[in-house]
C-alpha positions as CSV (number, residue, x, y, z in Angstrom):
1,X,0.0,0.0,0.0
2,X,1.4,3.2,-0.6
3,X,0.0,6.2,0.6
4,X,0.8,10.1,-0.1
5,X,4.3,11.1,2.0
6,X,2.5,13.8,4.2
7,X,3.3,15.9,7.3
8,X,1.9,14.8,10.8
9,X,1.9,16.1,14.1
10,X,3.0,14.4,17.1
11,X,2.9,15.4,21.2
12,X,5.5,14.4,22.7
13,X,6.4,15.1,26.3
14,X,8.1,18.9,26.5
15,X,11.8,18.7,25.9
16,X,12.1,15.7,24.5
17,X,11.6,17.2,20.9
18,X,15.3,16.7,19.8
19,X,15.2,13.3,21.6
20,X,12.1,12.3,19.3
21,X,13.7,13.1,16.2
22,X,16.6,10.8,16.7
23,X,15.0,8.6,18.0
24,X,12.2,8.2,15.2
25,X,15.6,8.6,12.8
26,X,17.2,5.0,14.1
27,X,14.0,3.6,14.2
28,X,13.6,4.3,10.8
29,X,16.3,2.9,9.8
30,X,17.0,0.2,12.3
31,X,13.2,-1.4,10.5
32,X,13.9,0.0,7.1
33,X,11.2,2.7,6.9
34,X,12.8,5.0,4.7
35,X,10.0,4.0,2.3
36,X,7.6,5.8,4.2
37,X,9.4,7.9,7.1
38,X,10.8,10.8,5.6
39,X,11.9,13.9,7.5
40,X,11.3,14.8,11.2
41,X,11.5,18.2,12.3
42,X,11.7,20.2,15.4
43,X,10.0,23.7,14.6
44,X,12.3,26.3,16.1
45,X,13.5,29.7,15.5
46,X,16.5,32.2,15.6
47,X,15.3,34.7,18.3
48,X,18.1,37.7,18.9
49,X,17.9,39.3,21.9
50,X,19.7,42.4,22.8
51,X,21.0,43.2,26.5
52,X,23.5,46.0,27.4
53,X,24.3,46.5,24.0
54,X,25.3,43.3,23.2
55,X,23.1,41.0,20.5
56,X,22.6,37.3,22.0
57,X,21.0,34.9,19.7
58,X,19.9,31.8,21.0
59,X,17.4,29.1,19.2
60,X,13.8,28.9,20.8
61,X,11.3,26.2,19.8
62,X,8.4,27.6,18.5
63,X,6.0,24.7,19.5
64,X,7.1,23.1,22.2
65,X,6.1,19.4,23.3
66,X,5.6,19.0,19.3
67,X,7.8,17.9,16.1
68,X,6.8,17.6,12.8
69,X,6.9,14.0,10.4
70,X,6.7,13.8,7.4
71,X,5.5,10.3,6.3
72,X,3.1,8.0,4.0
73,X,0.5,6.9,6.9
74,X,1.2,3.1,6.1
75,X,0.0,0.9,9.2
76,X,3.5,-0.1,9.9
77,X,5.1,3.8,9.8
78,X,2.3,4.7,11.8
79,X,3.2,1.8,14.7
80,X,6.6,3.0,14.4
81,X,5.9,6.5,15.0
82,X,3.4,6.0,17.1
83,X,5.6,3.9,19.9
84,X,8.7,5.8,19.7
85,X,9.8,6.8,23.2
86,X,9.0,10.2,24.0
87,X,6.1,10.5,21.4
88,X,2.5,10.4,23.4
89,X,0.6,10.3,20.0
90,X,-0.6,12.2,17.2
91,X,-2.2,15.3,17.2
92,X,-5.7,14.9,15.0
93,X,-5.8,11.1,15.9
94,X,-9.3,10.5,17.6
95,X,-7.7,7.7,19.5
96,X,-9.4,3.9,19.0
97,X,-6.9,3.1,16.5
98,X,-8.3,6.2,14.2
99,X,-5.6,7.6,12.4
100,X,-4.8,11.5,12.5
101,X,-5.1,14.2,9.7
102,X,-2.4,15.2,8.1
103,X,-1.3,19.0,8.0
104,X,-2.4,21.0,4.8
105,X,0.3,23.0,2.8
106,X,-0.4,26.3,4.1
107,X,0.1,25.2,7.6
108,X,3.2,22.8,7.0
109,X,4.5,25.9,5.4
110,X,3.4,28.3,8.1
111,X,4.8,26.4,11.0
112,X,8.7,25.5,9.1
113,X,8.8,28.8,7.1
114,X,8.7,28.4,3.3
115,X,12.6,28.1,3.5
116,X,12.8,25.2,5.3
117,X,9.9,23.7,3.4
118,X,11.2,24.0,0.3
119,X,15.2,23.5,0.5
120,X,16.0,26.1,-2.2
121,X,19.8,26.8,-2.4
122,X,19.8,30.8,-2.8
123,X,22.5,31.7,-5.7
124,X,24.0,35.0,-4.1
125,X,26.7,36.4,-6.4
126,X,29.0,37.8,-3.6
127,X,32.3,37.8,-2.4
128,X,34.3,38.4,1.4
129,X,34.3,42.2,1.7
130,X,31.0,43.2,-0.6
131,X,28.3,44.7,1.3
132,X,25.0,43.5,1.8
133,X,21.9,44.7,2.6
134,X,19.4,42.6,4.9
135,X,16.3,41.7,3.7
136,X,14.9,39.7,6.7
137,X,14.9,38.7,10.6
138,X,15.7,40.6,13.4
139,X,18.5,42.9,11.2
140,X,15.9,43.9,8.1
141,X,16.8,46.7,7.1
142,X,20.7,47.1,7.9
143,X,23.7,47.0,5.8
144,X,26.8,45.1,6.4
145,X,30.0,44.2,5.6
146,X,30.8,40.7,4.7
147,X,33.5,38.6,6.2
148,X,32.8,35.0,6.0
149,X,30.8,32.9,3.3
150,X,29.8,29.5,4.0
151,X,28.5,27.9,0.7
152,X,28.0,24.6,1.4
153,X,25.5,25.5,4.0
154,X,24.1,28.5,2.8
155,X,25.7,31.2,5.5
156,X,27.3,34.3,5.5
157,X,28.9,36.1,8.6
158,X,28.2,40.0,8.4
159,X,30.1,42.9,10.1
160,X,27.1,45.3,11.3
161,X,27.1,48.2,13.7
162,X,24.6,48.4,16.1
163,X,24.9,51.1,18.9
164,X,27.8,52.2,17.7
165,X,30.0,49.2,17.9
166,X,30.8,45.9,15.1
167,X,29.0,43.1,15.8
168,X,28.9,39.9,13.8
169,X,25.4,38.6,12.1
170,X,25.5,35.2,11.0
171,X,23.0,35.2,8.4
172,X,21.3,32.6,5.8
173,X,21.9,33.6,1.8
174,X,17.9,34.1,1.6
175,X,18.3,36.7,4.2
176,X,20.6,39.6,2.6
177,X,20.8,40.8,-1.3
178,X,24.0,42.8,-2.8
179,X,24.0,46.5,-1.8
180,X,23.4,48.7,-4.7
């Protein structure tokens, strides 16, 4: 039987998110459910926080006690899933052995952001020492002088001043476009 690969919801017990991924990741493997176990995510976000001055970022979950799976709701998968430590079921399931709904696009996309849905590799035609101009997150808006380029994952460090002193951005390519 195979189904549509989809994204589910599970609850799983609060802090145990990252522990549920991996975990669902060796048991996919471990029973050879590649087939129908795809990705498993753990919807989190950059939050920058600034305190005397200085710009702190620190990753924040945005849903905690929930990840993401994306999966073809085959019986077995959903047995797998289902009994992975840390996972307490999943969310649209009516219980009785129902099966849940899966998420529609426009939520899937809402919860992971469109550029972690999608997977695009951004072509940015710059070099160390160009400046850039941010186009999203907490640093819209501000210019920047580039001093590292990370290709392979799609990062860039920036030199920005922010009350007066340098400070260093790390930034994905999707966030910044070439200064005119």
């Amino acid at each position: 039987m195979s189904g549509q690969k989809e994204w589910y919801v599970l609850h799983t017990y609060s802090g145990y998110e990252n522990k549920v991924k991996e975990n669902i990741d060796l048991r996919k493997e471990s029973m050879e459910m590649e087939e129908n176990i795809f990705r498993v995510e753990v919807p989190e976000e950059e939050v920058t926080e600034v305190k005397d001055g200085v710009a702190k970022t620190r990753i924040e979950k945005t849903f905690p006690g929930y990840v993401l799976v994306e999966m073809v709701m085959s019986d077995e998968a959903w047995f797998i899933v289902r009994n992975t430590p840390g996972v307490t079921g999943f969310v649209g399931s009516h219980g009785a052995g129902s099966k849940p709904a899966p998420l529609l696009d426009e939520e899937v996309a809402q919860i992971l952001g469109a550029k972690q849905l999608e997977r695009k590799n951004v072509a940015l035609n710059v070099e160390v020492g160009e400046n850039v101009e941010i186009i999203d997150g907490a640093f819209a808006g501000m210019g920047g002088l580039i001093e590292e380029i990370n290709n392979e994952h799609q990062k860039l460090k920036v030199v920005i001043e922010m009350f007066g002193r340098e400070t260093i951005a790390e930034l994905d390519f999707f966030q910044v476009k070439k200064a005119d």
